[in-house]
TORDO-814467 format. One record per residue (C-alpha): residue number from 1; residue in one letter; chain; x, y, z. Coordinates in nm, 3 decimals. Layout:
REM residues N
+-----+------+-------+---------+---------+---------+
:  nr : rest : kette :       X :       Y :       Z :
+-----+------+-------+---------+---------+---------+
: NUM :    a :     A :       X :       Y :       Z :
...
+-----+------+-------+---------+---------+---------+
END
This chain:
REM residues 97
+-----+------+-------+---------+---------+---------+
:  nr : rest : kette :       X :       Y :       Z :
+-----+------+-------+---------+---------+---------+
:   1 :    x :     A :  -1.156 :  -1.231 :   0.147 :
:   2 :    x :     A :  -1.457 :  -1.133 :   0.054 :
:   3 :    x :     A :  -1.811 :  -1.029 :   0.201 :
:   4 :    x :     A :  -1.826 :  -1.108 :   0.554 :
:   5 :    x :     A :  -2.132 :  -1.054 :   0.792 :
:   6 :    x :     A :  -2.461 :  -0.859 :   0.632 :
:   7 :    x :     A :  -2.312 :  -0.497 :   0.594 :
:   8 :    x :     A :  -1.956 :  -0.561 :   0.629 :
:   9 :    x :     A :  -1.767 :  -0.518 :   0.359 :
:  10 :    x :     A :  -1.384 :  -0.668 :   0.289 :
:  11 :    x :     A :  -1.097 :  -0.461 :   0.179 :
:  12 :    x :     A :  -0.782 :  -0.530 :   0.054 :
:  13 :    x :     A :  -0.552 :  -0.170 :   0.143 :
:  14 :    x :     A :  -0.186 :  -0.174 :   0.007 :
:  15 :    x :     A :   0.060 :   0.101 :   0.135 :
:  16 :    x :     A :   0.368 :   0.276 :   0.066 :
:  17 :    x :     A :   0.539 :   0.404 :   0.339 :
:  18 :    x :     A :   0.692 :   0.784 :   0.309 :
:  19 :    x :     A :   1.079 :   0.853 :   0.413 :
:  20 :    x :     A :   0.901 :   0.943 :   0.778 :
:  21 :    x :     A :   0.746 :   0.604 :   0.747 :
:  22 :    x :     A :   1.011 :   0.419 :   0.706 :
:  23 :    x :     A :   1.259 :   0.582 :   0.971 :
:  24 :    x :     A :   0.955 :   0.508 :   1.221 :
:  25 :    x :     A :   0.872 :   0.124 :   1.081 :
:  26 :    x :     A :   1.272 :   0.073 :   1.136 :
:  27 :    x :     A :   1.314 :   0.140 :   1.457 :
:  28 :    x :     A :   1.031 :  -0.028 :   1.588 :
:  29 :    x :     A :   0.818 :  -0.274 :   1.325 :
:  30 :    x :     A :   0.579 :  -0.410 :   1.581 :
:  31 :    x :     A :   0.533 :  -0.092 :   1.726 :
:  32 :    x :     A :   0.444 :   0.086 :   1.414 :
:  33 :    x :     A :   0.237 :  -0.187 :   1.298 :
:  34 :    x :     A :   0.042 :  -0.139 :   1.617 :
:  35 :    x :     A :  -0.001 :   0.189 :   1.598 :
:  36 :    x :     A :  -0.067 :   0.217 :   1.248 :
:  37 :    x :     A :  -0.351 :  -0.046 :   1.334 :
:  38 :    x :     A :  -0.495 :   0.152 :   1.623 :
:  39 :    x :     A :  -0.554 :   0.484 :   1.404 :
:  40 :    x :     A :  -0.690 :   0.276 :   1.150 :
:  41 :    x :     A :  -0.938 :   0.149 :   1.403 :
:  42 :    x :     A :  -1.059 :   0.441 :   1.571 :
:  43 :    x :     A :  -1.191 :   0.501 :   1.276 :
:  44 :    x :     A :  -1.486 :   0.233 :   1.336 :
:  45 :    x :     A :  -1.305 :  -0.021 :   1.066 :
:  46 :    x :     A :  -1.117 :  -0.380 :   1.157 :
:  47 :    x :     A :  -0.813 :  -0.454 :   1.073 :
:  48 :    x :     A :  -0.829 :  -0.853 :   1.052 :
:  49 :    x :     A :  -0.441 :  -0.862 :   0.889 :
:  50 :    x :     A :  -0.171 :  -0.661 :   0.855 :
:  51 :    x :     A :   0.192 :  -0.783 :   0.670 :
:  52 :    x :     A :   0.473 :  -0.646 :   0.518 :
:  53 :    x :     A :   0.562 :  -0.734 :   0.121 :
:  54 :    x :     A :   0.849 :  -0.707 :  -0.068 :
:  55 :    x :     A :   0.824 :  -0.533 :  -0.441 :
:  56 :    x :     A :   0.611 :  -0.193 :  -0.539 :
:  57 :    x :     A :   0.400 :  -0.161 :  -0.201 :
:  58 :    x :     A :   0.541 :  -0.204 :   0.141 :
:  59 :    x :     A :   0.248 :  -0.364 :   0.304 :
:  60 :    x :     A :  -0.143 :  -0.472 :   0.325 :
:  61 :    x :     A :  -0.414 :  -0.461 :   0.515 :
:  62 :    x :     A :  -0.718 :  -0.672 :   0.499 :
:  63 :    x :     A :  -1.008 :  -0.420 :   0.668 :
:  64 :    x :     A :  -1.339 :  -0.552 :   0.726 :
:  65 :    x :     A :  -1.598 :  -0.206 :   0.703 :
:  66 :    x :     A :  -1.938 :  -0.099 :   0.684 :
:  67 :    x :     A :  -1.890 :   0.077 :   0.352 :
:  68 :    x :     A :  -1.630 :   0.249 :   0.076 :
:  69 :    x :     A :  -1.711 :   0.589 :   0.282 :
:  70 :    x :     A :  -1.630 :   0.465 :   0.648 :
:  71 :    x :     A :  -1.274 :   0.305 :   0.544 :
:  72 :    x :     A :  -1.197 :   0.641 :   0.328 :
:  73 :    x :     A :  -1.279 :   0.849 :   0.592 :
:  74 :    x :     A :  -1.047 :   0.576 :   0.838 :
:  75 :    x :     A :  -0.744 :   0.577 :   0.582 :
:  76 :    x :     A :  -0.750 :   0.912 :   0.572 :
:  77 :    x :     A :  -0.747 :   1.051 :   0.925 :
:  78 :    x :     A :  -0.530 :   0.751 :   0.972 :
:  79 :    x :     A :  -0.235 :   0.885 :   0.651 :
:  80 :    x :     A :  -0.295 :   1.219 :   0.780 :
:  81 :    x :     A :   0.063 :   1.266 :   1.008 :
:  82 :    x :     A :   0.223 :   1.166 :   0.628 :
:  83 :    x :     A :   0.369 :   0.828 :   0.724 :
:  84 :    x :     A :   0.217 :   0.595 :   0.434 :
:  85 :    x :     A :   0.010 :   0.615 :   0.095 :
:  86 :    x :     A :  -0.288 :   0.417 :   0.042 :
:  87 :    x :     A :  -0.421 :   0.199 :  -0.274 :
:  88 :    x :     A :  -0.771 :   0.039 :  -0.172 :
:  89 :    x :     A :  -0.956 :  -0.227 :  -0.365 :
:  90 :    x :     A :  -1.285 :  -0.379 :  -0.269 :
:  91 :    x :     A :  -1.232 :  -0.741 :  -0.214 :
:  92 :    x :     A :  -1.498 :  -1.009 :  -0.368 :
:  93 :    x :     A :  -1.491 :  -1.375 :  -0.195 :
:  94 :    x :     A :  -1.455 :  -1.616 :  -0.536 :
:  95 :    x :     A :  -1.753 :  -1.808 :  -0.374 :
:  96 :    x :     A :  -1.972 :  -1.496 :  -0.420 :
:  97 :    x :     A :  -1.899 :  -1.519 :  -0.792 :
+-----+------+-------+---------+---------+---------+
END
């Protein structure tokens, strides 16, 4: 994790899925994974990894993105059909330290 390229930034995303979230990510995990992935995208962001956690948050995302502004403006368009909330943190490679 970390800094990638010059002027791509790493992000860790956790989510929470809603009630319609989770009715959707039961019937079809892959499927919703995908899709979740693919509005994430269009939003000119990468989604190098996407898994499923156990505890507080139901999943992460590791986005690679130009900036803070691009992946908010992603995430947003992306949570807005009310499927998951989003907790972002900017992700710092410990060799940059």
């Amino acid at each position: 994790m970390g800094r990638m390229a010059e002027g791509t930034h790493t992000f860790l995303v956790l989510f929470k899925l809603t009630a319609r979230g989770v009715e959707q990510f039961s019937a079809d995990p892959k499927g919703f994974a995908e899709k979740v992935k693919s509005k994430i995208e269009e939003g000119g962001v990468k989604v190098v990894e996407y898994c499923a956690l156990l505890g507080d948050y139901d999943g992460a995302m590791k986005i690679e993105a130009e900036n803070e502004k691009v992946l908010a403006k992603a995430l947003v368009k992306a949570a807005a059909d009310g499927l998951f909330h989003t907790t972002t943190y900017t992700s710092i490679n410990v060799d940059e330290l």
